[in-house]
C-alpha positions as CSV (number, residue, x, y, z in Angstrom):
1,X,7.9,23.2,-30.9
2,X,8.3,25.0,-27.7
3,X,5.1,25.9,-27.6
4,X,4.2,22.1,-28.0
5,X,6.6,21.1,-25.2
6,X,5.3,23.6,-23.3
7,X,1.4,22.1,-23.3
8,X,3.0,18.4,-23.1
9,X,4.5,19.5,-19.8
10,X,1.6,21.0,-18.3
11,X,-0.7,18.0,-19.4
12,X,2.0,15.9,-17.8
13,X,1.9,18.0,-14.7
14,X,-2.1,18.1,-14.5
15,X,-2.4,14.6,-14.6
16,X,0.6,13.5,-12.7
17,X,0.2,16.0,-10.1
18,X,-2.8,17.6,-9.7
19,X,-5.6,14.9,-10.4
20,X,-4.1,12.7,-8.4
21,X,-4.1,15.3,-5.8
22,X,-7.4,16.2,-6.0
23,X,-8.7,12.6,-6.3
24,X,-7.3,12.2,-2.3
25,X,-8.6,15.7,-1.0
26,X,-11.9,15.2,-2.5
27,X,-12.5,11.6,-1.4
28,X,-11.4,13.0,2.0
29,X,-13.4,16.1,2.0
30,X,-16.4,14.3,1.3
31,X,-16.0,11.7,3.7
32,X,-15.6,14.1,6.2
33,X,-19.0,16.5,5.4
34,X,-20.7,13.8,4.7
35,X,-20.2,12.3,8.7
36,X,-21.8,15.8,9.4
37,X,-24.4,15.5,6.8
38,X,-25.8,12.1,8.1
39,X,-25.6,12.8,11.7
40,X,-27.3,16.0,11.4
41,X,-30.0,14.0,8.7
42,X,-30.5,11.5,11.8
43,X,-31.2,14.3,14.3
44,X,-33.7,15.9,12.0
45,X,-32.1,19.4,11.4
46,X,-32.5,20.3,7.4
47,X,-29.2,20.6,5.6
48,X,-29.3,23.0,3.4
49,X,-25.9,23.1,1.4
50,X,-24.2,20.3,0.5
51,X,-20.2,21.8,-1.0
52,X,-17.3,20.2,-2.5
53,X,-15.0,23.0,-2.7
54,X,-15.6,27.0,-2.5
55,X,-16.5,30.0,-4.6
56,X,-19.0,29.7,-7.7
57,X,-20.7,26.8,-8.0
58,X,-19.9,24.9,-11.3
59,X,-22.8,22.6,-11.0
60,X,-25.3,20.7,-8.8
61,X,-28.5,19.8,-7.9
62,X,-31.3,19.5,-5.3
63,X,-32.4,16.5,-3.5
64,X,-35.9,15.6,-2.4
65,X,-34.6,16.8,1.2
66,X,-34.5,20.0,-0.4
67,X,-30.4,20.0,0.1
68,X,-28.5,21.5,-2.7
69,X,-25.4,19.4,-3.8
70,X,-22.9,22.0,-5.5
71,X,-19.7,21.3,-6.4
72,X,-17.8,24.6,-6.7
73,X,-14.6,26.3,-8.7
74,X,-12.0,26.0,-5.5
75,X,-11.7,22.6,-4.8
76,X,-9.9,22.9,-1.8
77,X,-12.2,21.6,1.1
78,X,-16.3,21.6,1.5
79,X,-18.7,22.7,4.1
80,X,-21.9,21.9,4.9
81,X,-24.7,24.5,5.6
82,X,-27.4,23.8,8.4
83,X,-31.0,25.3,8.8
84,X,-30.3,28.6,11.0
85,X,-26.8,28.6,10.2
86,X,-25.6,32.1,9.4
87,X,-22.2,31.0,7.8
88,X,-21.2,27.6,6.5
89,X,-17.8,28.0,7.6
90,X,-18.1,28.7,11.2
91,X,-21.7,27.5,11.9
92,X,-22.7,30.6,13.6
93,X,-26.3,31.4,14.8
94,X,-28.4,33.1,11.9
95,X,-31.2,35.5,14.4
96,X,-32.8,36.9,11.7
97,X,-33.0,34.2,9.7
98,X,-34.3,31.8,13.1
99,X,-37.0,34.5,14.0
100,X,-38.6,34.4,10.4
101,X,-38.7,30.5,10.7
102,X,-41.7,28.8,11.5
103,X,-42.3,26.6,14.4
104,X,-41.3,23.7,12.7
105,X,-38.7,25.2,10.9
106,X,-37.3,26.5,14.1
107,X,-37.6,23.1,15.3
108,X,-35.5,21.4,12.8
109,X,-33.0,23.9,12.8
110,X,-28.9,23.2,14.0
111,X,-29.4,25.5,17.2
112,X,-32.7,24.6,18.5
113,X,-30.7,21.0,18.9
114,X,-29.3,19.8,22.1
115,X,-25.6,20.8,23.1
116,X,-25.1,16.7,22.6
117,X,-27.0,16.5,19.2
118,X,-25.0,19.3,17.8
119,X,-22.0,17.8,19.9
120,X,-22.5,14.8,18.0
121,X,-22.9,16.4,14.4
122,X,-19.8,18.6,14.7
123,X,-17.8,15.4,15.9
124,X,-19.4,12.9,13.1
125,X,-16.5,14.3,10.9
126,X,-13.5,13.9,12.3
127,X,-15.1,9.9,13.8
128,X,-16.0,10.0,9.5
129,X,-12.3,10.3,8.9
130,X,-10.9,8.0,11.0
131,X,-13.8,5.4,9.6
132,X,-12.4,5.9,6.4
133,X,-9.0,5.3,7.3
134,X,-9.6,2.2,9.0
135,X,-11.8,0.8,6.1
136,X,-9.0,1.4,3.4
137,X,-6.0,0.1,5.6
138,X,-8.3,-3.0,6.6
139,X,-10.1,-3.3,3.2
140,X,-6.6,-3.4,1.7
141,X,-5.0,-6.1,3.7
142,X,-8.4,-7.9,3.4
143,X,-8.4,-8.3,-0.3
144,X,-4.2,-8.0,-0.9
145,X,-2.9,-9.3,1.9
146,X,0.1,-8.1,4.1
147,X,3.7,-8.8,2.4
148,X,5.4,-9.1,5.2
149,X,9.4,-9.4,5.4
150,X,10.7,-11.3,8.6
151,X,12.9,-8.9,10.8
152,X,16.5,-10.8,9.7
153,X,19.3,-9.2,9.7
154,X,21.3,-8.9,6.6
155,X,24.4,-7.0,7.0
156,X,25.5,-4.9,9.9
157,X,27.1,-1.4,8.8
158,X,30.6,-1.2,10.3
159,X,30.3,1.3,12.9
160,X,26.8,1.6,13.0
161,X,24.6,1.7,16.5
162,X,23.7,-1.8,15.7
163,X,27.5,-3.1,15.4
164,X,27.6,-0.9,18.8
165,X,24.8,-3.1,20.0
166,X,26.1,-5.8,19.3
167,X,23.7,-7.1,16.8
168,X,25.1,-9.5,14.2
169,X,24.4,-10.1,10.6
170,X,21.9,-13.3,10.8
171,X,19.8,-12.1,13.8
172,X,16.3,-12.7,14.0
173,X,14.4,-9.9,16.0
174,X,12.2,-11.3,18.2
175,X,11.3,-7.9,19.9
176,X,12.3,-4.6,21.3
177,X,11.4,-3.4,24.6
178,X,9.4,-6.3,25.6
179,X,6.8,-5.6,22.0
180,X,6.8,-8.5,19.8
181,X,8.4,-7.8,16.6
182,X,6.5,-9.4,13.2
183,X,8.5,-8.1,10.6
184,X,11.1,-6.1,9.3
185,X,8.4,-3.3,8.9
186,X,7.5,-3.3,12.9
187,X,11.4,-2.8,13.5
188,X,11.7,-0.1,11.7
189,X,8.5,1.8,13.3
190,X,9.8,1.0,17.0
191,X,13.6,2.0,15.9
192,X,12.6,5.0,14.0
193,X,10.3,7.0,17.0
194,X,12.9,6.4,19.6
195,X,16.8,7.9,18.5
196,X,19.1,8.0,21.2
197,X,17.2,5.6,23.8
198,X,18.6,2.2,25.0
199,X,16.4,-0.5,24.4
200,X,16.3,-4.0,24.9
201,X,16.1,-6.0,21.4
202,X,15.7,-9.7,22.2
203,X,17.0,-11.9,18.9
204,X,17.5,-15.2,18.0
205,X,20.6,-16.4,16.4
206,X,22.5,-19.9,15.9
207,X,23.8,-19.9,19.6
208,X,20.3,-19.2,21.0
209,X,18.1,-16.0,22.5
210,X,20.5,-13.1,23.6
211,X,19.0,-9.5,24.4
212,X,21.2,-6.9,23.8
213,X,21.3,-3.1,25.2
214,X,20.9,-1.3,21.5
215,X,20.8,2.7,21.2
216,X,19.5,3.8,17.8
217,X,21.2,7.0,16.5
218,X,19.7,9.8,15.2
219,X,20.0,10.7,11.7
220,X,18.4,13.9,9.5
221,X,16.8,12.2,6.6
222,X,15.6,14.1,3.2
223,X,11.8,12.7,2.1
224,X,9.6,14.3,-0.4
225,X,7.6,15.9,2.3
226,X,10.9,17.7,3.7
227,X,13.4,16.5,6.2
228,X,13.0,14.0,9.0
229,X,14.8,13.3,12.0
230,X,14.9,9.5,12.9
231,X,16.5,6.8,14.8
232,X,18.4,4.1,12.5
233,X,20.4,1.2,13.7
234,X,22.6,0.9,10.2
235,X,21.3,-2.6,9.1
236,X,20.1,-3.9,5.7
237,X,17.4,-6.7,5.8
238,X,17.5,-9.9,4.7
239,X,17.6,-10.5,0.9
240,X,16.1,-14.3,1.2
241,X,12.8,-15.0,-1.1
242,X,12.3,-17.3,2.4
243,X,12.3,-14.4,4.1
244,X,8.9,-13.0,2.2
245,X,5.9,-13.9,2.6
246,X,2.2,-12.6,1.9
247,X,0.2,-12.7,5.5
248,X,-3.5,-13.2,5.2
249,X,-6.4,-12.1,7.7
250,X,-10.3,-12.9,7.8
251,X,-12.6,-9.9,7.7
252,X,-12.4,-9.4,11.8
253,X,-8.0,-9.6,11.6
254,X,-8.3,-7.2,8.7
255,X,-10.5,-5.0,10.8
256,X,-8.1,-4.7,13.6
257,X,-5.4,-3.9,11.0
258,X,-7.2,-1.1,9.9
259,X,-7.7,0.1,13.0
260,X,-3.9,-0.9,14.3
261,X,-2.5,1.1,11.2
262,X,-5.0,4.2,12.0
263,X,-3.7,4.2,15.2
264,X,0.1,4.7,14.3
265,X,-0.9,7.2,12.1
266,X,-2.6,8.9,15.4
267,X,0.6,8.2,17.5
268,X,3.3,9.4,15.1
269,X,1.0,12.9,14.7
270,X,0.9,13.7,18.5
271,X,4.5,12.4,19.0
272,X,5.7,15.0,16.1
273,X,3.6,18.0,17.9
274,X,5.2,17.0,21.3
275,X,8.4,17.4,19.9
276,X,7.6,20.4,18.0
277,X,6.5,22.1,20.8
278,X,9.6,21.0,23.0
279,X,11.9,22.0,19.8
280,X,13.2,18.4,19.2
281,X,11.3,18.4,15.7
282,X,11.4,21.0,13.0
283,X,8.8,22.8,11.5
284,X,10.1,21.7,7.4
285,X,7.7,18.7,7.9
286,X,4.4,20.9,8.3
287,X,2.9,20.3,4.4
288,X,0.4,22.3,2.2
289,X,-1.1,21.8,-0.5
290,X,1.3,22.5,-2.7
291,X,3.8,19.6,-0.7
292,X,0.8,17.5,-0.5
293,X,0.2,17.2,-4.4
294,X,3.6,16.3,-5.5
295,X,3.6,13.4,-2.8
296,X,0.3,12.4,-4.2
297,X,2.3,12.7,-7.6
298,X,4.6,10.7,-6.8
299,X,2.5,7.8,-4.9
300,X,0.3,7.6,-8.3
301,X,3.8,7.0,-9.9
302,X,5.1,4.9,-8.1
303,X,2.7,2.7,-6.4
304,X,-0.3,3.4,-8.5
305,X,-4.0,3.7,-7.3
306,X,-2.9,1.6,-4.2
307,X,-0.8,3.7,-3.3
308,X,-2.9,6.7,-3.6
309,X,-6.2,5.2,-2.1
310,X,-3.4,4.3,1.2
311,X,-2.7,8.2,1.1
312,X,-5.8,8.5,1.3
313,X,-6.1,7.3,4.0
314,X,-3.4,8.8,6.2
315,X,-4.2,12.2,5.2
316,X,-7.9,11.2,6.3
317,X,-6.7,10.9,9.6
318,X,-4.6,14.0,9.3
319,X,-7.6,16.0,8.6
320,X,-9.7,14.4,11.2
321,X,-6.8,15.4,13.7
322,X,-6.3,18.9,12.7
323,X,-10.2,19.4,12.9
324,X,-10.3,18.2,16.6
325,X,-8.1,21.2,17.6
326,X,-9.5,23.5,20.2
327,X,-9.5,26.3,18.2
328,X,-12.7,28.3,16.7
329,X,-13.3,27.6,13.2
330,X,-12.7,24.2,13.5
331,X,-14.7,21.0,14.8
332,X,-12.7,21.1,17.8
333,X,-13.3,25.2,18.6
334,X,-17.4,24.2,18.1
335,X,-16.6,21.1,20.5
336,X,-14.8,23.3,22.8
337,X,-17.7,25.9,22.7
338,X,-20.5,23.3,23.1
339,X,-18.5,22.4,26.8
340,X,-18.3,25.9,28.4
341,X,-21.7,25.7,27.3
342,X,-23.0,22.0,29.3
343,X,-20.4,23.7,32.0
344,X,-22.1,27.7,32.3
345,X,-25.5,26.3,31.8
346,X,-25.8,28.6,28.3
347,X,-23.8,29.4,25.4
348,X,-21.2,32.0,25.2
349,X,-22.1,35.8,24.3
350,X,-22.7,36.2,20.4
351,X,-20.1,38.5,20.7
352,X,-17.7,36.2,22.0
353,X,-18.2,33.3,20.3
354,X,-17.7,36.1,17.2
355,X,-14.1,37.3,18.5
356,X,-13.3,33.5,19.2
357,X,-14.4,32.7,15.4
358,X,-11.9,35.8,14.4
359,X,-8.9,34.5,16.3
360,X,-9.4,30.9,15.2
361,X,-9.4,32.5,11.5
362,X,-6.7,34.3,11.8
363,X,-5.0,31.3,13.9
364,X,-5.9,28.9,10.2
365,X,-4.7,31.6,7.6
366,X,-1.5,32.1,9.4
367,X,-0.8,28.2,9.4
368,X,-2.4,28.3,5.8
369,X,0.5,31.0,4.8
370,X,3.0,29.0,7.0
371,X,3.2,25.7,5.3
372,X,2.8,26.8,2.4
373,X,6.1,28.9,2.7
374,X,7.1,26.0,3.7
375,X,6.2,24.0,0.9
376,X,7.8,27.2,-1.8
377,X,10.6,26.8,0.2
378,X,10.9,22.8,0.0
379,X,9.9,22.2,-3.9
380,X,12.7,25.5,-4.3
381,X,15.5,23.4,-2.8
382,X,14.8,20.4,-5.0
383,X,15.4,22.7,-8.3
């Protein structure tokens, strides 16, 4: 029997866990090499791998382009492999393999491009990414619609910021800081992002419009993807079905949501790194993969293929972020690279752009080891 528990429990784990997170990573994955693969296809330079995942291939095929589709045993990321590429990973300059070319070959090969034609490859991407994104948060609201919960004020927690405010139970937001506020939703988003600042929320209440001078207070919150530090006001929304409602939008309304929602995304990654780097966030919130599955896990769960298609869509523009880093190994090192280039008038040494390819690997496995410490340490404390 405990053998039998056993295998129940890993099948539960498998598909509770780890299909749903490979189902995200691989639709994001191949989003993202695919932006390079059509980009690169449109400037004429032969692709010659096309690869979800690394190691052994488990299968594929070739196209008429002569491209070779593989999907291999590590699905954990992809690459694609130019003409005159000498490694996938870093898109280094194969000389051997460029002097044995033929004229045409050479022609139709990733360095012979220009620095904006490989510019533009490199960057198709990350733009991929953030394309994605926008199409699932618009495509959503599109078909769904938005539930949308007016920003009322239910109950005011005794001693709270917002009883310091002066806000009352009744209140109807109207905005904060001169924004317009929508929903319940939109006040939490401006609150959260700002602890410990005075701002001006504008409400409407029986006796008319009164703006009050509110300072949210900052408060250490425990999430599935580690601890967050927030501003709250201590409020509970309303609980009135009047109070709900299911906000439609036409194709161009739903496009602006998608990109409005992409944009947030954006926003509340740079704000966390500022505040990393100033030491007013911690590092617990960096995830792995490890962190990354259970929430995946848990959004199939919970939410169901909704949910996970949405998480989709944030990690999209995660990735897309992390690739636009200046550093070497990544789409932002080659970007980086590509303008000393336009700037010098040629490309750096081969033995440069080598040690710079070094650092920026060393640079990813460290992070690589980091978060997922991080995410050993995180799924430890929850035992």
């Amino acid at each position: 029997m405990d053998f039998v528990a056993t295998l129940w429990n890993a099948g539960a784990f498998l598909l509770g866990y780890i299909v749903p997170f490979l189902f995200v990573l691989t639709v994001v994955v191949f989003v993202h090499e695919l932006g390079h693969f059509l980009v690169a296809r449109w400037c004429g330079v032969d692709v010659k791998v096309f690869s979800i995942g690394f190691g052994r291939e488990l299968f594929g095929f070739n196209d008429k382009h002569g491209t070779r589709w593989r999907f291999a045993a590590i699905p954990l990321g992809g690459y694609v492999k130019f003409s005159g590429d000498s490694d996938a990973t870093s898109s280094t300059t194969d000389s051997d393999e460029l002097q044995a070319m033929t004229a045409l070959q050479r022609e139709r090969s990733f360095p012979a491009q220009s620095i904006g034609e490989r510019a533009a490859i490199v960057a198709a991407g990350p733009i991929a990414n953030f394309l994605l994104a926008i199409l699932i948060f618009g495509a959503t609201v599109y078909i769904f619609g938005k539930p949308v919960l007016a920003p009322r004020i239910d109950q005011v927690v005794a001693g709270s910021a917002a009883e310091r405010g002066g806000l009352l139970a009744g209140d109807l937001v109207v905005s904060i800081d001169g924004h317009p506020i929508g929903s319940f939703s939109d006040m939490q988003r401006a609150i959260s992002v700002r602890p410990n600042e005075t701002l001006s929320v504008v409400v409407e209440r029986a006796s008319g419009t009164v703006t009050l001078p509110v300072t949210p207070a900052l408060v250490e919150q425990t999430t599935p993807v580690g601890k967050q530090r927030i501003g709250v006001l201590g409020i509970q929304a309303s609980r009135q079905a009047s109070d709900w409602k299911t906000q439609h939008f036409g194709l161009v309304e739903s496009a602006k949501v998608g990109v409005s929602e992409t944009w947030y995304v954006v926003e509340r990654t740079y704000d966390y790194i500022a505040k990393l780097v100033s030491g007013r966030e911690s590092v617990d919130q960096l995830s792995g993969p490890i962190r990354i599955a259970q929430v995946s896990g848990l959004v199939a769960t919970n939410a169901g293929l909704l949910g996970l298609i949405n998480l989709a869509a944030i990690l999209s523009v995660s990735i897309g972020l992390m690739n636009l880093f200046p550093v070497p190994m990544l789409d932002g090192g080659h970007l980086l690279f590509y303008a000393i280039e336009a700037l010098r008038g040629r490309p750096l040494s081969e033995r440069a752009q080598e040690i710079g390819f070094r650092v920026g690997l060393g640079l990813v496995l460290m992070l690589m080891l980091f978060v997922t410490w991080n995410d050993i340490v995180h799924v430890r404390s929850l035992l």
